[in-house]
Every structure is written in C-alpha cells, then in structure tokens.
PyMOL Python script that loads the backbone (N, CA, C, O; Angstrom):
from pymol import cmd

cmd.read_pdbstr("""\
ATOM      1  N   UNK A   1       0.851  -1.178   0.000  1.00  0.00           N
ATOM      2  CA  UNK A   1       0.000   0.000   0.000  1.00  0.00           C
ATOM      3  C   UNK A   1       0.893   1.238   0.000  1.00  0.00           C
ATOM      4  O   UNK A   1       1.696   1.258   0.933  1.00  0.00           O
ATOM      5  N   UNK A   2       0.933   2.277  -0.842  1.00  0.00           N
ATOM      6  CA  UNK A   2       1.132   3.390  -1.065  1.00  0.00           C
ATOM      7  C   UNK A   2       1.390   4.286   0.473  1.00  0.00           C
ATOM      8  O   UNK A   2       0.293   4.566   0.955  1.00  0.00           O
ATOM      9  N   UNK A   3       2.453   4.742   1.258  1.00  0.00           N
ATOM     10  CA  UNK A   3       2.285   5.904   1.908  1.00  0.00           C
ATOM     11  C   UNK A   3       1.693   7.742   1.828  1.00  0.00           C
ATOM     12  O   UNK A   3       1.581   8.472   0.843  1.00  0.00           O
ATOM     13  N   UNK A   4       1.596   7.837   2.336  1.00  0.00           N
ATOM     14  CA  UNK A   4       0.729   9.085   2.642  1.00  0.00           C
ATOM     15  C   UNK A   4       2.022   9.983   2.832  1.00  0.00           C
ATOM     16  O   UNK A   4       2.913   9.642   3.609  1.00  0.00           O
ATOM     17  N   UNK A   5       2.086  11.282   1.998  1.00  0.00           N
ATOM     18  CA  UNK A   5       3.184  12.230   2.305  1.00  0.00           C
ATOM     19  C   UNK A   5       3.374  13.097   3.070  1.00  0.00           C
ATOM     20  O   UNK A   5       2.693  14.123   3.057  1.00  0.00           O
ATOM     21  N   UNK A   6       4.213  12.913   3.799  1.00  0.00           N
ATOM     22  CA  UNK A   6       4.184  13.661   4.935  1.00  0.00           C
ATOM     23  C   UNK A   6       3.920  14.655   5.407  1.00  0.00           C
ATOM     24  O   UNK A   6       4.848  15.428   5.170  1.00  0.00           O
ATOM     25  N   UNK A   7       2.911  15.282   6.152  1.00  0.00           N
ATOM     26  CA  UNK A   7       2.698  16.439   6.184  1.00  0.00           C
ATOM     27  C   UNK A   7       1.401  16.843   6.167  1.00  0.00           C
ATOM     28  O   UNK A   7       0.940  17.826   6.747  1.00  0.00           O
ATOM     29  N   UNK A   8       0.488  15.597   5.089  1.00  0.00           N
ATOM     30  CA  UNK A   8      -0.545  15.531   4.959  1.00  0.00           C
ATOM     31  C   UNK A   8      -1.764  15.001   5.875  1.00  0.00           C
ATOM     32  O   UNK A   8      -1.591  13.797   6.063  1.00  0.00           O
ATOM     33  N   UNK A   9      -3.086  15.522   6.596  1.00  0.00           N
ATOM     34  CA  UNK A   9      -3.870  14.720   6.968  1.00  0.00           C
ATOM     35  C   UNK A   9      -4.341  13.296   6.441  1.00  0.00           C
ATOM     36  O   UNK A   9      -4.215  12.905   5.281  1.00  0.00           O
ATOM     37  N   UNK A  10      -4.777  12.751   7.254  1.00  0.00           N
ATOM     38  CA  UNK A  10      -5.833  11.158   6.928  1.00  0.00           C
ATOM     39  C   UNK A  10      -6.452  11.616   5.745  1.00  0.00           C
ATOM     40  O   UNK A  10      -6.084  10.984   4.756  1.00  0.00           O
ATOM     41  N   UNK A  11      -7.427  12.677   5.485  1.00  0.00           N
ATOM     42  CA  UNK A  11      -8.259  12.962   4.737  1.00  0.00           C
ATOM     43  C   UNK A  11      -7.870  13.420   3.640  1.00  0.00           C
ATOM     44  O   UNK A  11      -8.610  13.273   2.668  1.00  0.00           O
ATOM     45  N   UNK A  12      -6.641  14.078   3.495  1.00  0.00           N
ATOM     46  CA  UNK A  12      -5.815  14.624   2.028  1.00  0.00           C
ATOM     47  C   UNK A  12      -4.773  13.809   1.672  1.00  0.00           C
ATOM     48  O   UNK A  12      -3.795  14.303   1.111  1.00  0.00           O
ATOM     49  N   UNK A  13      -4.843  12.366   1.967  1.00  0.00           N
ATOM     50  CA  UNK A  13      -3.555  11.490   1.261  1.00  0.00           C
ATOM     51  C   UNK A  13      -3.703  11.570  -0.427  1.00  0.00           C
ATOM     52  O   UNK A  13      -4.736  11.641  -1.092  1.00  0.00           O
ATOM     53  N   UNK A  14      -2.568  11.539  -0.788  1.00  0.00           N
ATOM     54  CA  UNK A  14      -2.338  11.461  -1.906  1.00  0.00           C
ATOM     55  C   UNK A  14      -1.815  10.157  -2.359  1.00  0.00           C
ATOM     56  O   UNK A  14      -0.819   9.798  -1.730  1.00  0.00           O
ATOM     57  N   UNK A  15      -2.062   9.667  -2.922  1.00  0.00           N
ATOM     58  CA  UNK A  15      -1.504   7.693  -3.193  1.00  0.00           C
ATOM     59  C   UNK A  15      -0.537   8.104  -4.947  1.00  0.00           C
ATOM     60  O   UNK A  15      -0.925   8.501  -6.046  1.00  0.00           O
ATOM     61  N   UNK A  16       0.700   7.765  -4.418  1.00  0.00           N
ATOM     62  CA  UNK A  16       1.886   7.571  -5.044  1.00  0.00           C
ATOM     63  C   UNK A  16       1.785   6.700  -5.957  1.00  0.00           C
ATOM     64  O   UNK A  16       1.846   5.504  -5.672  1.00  0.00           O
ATOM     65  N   UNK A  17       1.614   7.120  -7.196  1.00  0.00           N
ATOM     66  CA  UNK A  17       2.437   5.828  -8.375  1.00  0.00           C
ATOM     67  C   UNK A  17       2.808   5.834  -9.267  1.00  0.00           C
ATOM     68  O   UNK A  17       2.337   6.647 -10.062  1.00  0.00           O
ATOM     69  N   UNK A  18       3.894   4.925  -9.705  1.00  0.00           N
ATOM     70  CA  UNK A  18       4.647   5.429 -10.866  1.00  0.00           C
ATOM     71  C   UNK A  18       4.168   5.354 -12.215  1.00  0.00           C
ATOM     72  O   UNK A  18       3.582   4.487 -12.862  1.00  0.00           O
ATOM     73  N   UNK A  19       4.663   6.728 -12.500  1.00  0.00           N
ATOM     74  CA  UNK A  19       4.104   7.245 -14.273  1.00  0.00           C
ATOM     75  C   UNK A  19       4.982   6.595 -15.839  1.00  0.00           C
ATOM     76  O   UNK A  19       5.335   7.351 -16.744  1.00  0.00           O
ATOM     77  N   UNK A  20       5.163   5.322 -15.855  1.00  0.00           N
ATOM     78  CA  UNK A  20       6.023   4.504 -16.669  1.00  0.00           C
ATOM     79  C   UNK A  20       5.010   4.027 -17.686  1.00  0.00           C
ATOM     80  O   UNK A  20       3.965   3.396 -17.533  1.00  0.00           O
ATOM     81  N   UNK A  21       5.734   4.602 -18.997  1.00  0.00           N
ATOM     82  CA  UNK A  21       4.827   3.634 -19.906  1.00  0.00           C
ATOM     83  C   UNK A  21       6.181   3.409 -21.086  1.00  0.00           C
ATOM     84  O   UNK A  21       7.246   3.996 -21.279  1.00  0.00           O
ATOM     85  N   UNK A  22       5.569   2.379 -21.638  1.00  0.00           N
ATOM     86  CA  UNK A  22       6.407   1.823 -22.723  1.00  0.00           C
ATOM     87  C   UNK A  22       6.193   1.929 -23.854  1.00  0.00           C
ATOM     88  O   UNK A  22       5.063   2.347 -24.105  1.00  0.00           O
ATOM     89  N   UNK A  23       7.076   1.635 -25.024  1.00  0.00           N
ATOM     90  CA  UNK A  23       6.460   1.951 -26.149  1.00  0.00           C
ATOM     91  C   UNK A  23       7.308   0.782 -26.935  1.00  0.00           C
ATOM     92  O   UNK A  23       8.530   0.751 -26.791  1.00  0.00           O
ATOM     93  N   UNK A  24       6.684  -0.117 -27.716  1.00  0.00           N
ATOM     94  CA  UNK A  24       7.382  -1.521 -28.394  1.00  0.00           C
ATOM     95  C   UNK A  24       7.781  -0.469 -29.509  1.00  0.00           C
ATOM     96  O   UNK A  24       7.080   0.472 -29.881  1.00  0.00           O
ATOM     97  N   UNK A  25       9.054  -0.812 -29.977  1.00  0.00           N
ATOM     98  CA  UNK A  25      10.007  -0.250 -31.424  1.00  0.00           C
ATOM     99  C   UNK A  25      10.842  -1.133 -31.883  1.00  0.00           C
ATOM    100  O   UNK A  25      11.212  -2.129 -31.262  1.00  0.00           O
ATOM    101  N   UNK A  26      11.208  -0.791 -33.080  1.00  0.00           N
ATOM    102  CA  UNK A  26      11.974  -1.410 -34.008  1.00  0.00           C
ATOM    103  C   UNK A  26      12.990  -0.863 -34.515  1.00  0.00           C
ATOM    104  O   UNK A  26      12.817   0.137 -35.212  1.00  0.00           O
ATOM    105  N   UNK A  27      14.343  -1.388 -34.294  1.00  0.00           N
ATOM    106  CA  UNK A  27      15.445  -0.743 -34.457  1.00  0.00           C
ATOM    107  C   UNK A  27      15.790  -0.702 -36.349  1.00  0.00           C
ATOM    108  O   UNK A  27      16.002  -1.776 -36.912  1.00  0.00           O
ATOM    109  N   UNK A  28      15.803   0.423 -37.039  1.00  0.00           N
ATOM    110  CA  UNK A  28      15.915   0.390 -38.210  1.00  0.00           C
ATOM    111  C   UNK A  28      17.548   0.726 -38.796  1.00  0.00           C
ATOM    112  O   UNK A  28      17.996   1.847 -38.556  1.00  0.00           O
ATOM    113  N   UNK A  29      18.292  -0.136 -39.458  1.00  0.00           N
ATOM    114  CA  UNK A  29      19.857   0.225 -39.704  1.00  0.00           C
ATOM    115  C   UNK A  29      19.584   1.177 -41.218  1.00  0.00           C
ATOM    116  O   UNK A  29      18.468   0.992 -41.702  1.00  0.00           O
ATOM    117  N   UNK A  30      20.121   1.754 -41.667  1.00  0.00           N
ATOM    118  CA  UNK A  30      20.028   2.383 -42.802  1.00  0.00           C
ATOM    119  C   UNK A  30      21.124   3.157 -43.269  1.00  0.00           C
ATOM    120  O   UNK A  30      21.626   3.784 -42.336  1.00  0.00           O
ATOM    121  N   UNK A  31      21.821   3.399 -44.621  1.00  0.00           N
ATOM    122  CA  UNK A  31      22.412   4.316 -45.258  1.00  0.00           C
ATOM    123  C   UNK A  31      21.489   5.611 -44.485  1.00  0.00           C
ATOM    124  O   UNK A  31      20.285   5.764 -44.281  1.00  0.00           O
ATOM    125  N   UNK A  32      23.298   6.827 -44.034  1.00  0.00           N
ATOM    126  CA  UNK A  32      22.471   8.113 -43.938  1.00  0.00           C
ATOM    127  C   UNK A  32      21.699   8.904 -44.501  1.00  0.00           C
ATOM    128  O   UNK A  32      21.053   9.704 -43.824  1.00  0.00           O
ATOM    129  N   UNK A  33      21.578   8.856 -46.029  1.00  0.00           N
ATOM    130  CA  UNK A  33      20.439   9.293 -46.702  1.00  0.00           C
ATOM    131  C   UNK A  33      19.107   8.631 -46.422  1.00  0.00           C
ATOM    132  O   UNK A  33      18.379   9.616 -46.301  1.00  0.00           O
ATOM    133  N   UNK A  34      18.456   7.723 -46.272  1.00  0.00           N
ATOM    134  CA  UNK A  34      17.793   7.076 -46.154  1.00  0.00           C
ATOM    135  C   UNK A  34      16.960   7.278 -44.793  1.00  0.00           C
ATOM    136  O   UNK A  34      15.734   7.394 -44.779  1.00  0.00           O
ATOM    137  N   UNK A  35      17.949   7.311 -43.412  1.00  0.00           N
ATOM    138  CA  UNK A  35      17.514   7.676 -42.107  1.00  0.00           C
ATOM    139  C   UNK A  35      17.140   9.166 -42.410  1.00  0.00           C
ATOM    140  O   UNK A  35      16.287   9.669 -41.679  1.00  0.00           O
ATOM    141  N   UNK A  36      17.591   9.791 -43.233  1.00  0.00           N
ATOM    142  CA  UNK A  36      17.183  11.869 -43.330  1.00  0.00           C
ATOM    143  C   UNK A  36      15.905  11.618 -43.998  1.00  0.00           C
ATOM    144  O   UNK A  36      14.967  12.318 -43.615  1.00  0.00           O
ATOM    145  N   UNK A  37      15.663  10.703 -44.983  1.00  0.00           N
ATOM    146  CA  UNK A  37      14.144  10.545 -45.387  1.00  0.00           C
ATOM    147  C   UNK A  37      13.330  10.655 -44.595  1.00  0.00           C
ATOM    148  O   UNK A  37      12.456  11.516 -44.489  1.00  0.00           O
ATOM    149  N   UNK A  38      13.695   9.273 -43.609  1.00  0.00           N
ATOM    150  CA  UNK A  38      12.962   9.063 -42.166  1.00  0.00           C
ATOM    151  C   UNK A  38      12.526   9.968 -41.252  1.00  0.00           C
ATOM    152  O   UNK A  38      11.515   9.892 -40.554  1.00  0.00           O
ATOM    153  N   UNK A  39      13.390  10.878 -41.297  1.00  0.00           N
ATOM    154  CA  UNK A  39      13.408  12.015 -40.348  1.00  0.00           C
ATOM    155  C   UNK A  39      12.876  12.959 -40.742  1.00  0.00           C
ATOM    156  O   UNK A  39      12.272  13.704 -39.969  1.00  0.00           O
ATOM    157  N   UNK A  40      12.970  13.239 -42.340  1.00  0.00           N
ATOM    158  CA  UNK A  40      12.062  14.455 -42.751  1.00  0.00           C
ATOM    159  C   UNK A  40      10.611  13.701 -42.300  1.00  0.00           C
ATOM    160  O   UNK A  40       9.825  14.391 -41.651  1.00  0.00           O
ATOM    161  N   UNK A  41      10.248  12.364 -42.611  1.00  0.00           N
ATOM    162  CA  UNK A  41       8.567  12.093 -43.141  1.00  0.00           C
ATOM    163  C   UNK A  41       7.994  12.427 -41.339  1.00  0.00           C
ATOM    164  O   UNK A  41       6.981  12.958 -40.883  1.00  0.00           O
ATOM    165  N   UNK A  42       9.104  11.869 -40.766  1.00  0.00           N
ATOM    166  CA  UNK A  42       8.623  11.985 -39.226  1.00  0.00           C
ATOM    167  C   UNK A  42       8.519  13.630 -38.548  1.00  0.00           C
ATOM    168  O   UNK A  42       7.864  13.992 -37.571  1.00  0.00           O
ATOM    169  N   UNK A  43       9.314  14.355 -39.348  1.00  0.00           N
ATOM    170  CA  UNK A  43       9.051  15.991 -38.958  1.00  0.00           C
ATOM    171  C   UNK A  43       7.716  16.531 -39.280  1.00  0.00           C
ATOM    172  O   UNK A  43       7.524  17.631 -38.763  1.00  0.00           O
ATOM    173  N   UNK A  44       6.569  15.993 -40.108  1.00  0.00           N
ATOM    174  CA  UNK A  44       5.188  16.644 -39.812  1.00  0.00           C
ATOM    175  C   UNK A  44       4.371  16.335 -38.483  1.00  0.00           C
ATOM    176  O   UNK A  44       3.808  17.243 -37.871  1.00  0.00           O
ATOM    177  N   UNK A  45       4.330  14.874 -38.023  1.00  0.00           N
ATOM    178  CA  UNK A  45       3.748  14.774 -36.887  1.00  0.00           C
ATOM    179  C   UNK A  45       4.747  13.938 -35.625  1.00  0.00           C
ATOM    180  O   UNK A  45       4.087  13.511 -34.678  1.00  0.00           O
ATOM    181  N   UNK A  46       5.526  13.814 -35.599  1.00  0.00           N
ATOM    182  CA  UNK A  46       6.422  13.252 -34.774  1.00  0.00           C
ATOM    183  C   UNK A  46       5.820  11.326 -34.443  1.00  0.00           C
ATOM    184  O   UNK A  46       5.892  10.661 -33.410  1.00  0.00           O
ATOM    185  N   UNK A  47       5.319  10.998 -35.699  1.00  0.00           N
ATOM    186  CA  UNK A  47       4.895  10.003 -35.375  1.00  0.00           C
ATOM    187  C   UNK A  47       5.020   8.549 -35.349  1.00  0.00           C
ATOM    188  O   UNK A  47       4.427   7.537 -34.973  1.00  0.00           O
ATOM    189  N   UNK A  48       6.102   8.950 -35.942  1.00  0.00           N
ATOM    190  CA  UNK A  48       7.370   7.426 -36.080  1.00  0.00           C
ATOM    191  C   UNK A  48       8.085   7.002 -35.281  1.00  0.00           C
ATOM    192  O   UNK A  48       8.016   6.027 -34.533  1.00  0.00           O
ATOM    193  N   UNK A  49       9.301   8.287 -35.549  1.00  0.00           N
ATOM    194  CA  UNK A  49      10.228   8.234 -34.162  1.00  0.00           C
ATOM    195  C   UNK A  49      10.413   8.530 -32.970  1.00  0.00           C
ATOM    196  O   UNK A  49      10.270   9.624 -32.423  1.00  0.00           O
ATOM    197  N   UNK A  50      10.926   6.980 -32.297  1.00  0.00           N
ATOM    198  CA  UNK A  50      10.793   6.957 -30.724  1.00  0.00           C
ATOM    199  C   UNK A  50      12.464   7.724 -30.149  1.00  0.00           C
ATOM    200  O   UNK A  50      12.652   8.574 -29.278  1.00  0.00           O
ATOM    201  N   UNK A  51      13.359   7.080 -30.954  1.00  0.00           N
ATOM    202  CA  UNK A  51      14.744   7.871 -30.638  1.00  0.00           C
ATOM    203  C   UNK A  51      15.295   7.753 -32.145  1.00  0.00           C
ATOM    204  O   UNK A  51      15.028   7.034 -33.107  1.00  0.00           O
ATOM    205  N   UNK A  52      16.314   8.949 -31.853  1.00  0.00           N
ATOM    206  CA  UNK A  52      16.898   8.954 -32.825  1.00  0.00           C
ATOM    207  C   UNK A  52      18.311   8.901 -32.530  1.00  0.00           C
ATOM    208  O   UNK A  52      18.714   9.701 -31.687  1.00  0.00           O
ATOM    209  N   UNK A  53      19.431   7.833 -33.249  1.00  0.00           N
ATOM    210  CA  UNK A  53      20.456   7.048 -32.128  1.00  0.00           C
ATOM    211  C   UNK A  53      22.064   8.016 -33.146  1.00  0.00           C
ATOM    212  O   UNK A  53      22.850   8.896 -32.793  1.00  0.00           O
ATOM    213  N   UNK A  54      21.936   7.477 -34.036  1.00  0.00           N
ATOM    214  CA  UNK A  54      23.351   7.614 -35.038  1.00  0.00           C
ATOM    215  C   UNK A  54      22.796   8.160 -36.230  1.00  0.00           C
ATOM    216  O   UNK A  54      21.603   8.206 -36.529  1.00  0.00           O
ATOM    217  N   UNK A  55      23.755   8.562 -36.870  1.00  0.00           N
ATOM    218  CA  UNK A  55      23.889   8.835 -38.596  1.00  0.00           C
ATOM    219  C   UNK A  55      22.837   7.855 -39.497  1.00  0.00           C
ATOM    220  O   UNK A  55      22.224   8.077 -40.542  1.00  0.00           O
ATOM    221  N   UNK A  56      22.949   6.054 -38.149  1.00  0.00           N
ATOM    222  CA  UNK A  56      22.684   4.887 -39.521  1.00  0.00           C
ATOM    223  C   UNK A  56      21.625   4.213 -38.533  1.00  0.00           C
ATOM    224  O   UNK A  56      21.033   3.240 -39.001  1.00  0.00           O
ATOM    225  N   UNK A  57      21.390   4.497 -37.572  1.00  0.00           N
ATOM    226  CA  UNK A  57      20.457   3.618 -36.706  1.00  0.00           C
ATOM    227  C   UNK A  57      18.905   4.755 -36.053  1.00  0.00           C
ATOM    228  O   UNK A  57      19.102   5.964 -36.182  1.00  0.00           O
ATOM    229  N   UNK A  58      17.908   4.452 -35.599  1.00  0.00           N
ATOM    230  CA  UNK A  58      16.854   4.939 -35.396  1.00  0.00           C
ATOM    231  C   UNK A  58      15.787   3.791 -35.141  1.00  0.00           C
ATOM    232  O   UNK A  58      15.794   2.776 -35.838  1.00  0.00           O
ATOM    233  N   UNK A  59      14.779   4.005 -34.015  1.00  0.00           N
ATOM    234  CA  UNK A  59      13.882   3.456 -33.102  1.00  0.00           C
ATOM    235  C   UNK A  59      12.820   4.101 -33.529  1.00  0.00           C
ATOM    236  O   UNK A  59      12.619   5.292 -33.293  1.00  0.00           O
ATOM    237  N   UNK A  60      11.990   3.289 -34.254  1.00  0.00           N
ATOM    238  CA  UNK A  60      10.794   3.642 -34.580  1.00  0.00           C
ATOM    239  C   UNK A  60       9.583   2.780 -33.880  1.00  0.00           C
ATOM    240  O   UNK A  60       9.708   1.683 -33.336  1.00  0.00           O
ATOM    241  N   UNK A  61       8.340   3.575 -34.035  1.00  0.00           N
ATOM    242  CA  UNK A  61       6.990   2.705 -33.229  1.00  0.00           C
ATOM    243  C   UNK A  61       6.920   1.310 -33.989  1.00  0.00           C
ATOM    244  O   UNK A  61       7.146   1.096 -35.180  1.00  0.00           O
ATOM    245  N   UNK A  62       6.563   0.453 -33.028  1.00  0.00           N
ATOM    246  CA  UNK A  62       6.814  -1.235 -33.635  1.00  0.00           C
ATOM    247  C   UNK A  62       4.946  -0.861 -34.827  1.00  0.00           C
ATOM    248  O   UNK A  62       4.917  -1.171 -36.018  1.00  0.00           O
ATOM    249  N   UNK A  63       3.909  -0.313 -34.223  1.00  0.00           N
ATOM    250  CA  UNK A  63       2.632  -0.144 -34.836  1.00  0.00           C
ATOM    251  C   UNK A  63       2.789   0.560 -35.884  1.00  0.00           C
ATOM    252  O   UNK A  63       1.882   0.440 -36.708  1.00  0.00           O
ATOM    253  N   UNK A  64       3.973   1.549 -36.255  1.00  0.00           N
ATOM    254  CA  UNK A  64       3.729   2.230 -37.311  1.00  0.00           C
ATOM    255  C   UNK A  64       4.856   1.825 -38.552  1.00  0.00           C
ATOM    256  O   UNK A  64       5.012   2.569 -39.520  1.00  0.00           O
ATOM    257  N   UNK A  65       5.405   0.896 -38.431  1.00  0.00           N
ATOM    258  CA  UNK A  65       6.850   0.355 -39.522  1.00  0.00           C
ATOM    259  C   UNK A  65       5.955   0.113 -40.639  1.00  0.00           C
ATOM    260  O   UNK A  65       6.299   0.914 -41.508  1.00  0.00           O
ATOM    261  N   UNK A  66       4.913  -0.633 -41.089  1.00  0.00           N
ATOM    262  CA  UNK A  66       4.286  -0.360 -42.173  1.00  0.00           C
ATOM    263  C   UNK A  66       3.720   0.495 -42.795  1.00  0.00           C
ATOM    264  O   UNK A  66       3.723   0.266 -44.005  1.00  0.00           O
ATOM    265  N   UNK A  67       3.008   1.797 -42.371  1.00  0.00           N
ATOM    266  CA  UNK A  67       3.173   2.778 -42.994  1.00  0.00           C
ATOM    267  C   UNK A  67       4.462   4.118 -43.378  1.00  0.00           C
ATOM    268  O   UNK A  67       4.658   5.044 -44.165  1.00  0.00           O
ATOM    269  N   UNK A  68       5.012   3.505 -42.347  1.00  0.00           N
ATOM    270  CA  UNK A  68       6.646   4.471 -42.930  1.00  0.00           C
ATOM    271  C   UNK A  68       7.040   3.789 -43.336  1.00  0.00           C
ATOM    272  O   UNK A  68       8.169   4.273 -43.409  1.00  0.00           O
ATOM    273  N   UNK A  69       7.165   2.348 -44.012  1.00  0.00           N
ATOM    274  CA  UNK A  69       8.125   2.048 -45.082  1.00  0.00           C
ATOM    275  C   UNK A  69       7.175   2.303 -46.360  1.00  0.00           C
ATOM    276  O   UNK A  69       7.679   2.724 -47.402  1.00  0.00           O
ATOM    277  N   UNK A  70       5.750   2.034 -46.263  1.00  0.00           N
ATOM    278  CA  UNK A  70       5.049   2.998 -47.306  1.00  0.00           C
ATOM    279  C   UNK A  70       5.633   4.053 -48.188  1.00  0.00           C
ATOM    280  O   UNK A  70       6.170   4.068 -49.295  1.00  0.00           O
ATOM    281  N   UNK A  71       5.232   5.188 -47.000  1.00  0.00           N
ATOM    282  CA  UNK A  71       5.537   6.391 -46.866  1.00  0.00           C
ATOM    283  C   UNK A  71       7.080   6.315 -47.596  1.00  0.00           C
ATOM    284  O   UNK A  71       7.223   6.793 -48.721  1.00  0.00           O
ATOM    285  N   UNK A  72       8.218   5.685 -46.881  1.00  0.00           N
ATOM    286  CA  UNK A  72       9.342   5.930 -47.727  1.00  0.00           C
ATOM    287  C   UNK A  72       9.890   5.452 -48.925  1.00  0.00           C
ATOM    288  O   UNK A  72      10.935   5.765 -49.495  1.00  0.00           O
ATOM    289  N   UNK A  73       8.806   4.448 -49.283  1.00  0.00           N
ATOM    290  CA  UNK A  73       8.544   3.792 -50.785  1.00  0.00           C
ATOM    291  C   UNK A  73       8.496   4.726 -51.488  1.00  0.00           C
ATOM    292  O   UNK A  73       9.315   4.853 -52.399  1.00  0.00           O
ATOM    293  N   UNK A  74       7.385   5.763 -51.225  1.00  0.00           N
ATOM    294  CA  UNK A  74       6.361   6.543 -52.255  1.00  0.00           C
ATOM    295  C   UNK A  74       7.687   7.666 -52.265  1.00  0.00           C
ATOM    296  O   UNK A  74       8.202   7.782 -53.377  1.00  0.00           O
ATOM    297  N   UNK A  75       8.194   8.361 -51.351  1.00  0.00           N
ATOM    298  CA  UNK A  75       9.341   9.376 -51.278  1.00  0.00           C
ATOM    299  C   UNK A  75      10.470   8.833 -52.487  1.00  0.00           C
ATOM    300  O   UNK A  75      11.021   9.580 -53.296  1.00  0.00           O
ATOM    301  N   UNK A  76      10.596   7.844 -52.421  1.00  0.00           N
ATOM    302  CA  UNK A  76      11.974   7.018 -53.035  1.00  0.00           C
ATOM    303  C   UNK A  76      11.298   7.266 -54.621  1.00  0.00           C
ATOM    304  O   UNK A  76      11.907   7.993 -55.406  1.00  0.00           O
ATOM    305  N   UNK A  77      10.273   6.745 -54.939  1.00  0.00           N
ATOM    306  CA  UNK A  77       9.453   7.198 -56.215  1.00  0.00           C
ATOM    307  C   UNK A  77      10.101   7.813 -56.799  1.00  0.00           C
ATOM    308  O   UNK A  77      10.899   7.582 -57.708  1.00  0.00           O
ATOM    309  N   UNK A  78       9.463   9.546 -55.772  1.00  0.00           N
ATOM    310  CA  UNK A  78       9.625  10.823 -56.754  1.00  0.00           C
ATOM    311  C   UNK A  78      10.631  10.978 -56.910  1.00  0.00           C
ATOM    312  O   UNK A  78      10.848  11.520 -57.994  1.00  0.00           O
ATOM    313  N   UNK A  79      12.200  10.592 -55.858  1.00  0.00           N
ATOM    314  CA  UNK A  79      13.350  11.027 -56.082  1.00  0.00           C
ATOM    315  C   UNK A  79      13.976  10.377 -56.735  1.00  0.00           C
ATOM    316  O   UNK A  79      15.165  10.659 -56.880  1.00  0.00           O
ATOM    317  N   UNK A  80      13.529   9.491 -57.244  1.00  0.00           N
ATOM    318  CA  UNK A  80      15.043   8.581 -58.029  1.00  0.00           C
ATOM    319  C   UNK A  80      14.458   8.467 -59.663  1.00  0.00           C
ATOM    320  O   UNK A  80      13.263   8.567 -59.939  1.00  0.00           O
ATOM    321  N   UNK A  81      15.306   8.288 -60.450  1.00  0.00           N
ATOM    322  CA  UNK A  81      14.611   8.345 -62.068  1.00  0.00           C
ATOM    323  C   UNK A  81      14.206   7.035 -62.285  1.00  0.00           C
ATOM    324  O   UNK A  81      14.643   6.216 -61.477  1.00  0.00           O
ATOM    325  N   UNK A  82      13.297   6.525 -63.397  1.00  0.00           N
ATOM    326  CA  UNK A  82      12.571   5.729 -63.270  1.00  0.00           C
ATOM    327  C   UNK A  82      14.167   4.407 -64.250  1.00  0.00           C
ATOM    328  O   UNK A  82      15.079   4.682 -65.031  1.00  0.00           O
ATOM    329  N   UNK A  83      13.761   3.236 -63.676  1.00  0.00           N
ATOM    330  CA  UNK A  83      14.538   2.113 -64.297  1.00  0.00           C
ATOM    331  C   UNK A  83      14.241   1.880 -65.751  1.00  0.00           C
ATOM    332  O   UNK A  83      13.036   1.882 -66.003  1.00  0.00           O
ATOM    333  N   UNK A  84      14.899   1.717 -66.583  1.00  0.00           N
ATOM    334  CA  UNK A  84      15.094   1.132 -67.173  1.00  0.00           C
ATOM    335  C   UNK A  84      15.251  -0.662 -67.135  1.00  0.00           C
ATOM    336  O   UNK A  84      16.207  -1.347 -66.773  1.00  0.00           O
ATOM    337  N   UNK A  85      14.032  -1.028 -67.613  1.00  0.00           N
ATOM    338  CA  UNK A  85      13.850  -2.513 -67.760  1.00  0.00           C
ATOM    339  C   UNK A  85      14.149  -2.837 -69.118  1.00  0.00           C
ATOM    340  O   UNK A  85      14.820  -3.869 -69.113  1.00  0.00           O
ATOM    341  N   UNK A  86      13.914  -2.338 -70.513  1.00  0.00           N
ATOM    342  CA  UNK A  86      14.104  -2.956 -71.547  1.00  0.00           C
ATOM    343  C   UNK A  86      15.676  -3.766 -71.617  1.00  0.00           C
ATOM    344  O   UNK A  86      15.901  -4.596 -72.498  1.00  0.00           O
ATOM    345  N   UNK A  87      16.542  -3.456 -70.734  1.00  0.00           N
ATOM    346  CA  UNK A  87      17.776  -4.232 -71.217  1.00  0.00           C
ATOM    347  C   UNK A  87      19.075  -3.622 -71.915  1.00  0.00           C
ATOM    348  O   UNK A  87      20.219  -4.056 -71.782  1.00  0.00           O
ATOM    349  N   UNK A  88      18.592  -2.307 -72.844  1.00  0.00           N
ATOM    350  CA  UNK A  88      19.692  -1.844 -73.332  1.00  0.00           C
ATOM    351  C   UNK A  88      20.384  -0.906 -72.867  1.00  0.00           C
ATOM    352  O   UNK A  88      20.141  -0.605 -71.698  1.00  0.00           O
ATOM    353  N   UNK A  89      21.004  -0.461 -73.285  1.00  0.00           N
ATOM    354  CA  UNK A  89      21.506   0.766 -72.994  1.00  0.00           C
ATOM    355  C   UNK A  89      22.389   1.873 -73.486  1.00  0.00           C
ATOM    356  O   UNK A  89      22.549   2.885 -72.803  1.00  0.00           O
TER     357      UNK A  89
END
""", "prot")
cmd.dss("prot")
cmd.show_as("cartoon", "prot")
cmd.util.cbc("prot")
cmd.orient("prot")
C-alpha cells in the first residue's frame, strides 16, 4: 500500500504511483540518406520516431513500420529516375 506524504492529513492522502509507460520499437539500420528521409517524413507529426540514435540507426513505433516504409517507398518514387527494364543501354 502506497504511503501518505508527509505532512498531509488522513483525509488529504495522496496515493503515489509510478508514471512509466512503454512503447514496443523497431530498431531500423540504414544508409544516412535514407535515415534523413525518415526524419524528414517523421518531422510533420512526430509520429514514427521513438529515438533517434546515429547517422545509420533509429527506433521507430513497432505499430507504425508499415506505414513508414510505405511512406518511404512513395518518397523514393519521386526522387530517383525511373529504371530502365528494356535491357539496353
């Protein structure tokens, strides 16, 4: 049972407990270009990243890894020129 802080009457206890919560993540390795993607898509709502560690590493929400690799699919799109499949060149 929780103590009562000192100082306080019977009638004004306050019951002590700790404010711990967790958050499941997924450690992502990446080329530094790749983590700055990450970091821009996560600069509109802060909703990816849990920490941000190195140049090449970053802790993202374990619930949200499928829509940010989405998300950094669709980014990768616009920036890179489209392949060449026919073979020649």
């Amino acid at each position: 049972m929780p103590r009562a802080i000192r100082g306080m009457s019977n009638s004004s206890r306050a019951t002590i407990r700790p404010l711990i919560t967790a958050t499941a993540g997924v450690l992502i390795e990446c080329d530094p270009s790749i983590k700055s993607i990450i970091v821009n898509i996560d600069s509109d709502n802060h909703d990816f990243i849990i920490e941000d560690l190195d140049e090449e590493r970053v802790v993202v929400k374990e619930n949200m890894v499928a829509l940010l690799k989405s998300k950094l699919e669709d980014r990768l799109k616009e920036n890179l020129p489209p392949v060449d499949e026919s073979g020649s060149e």
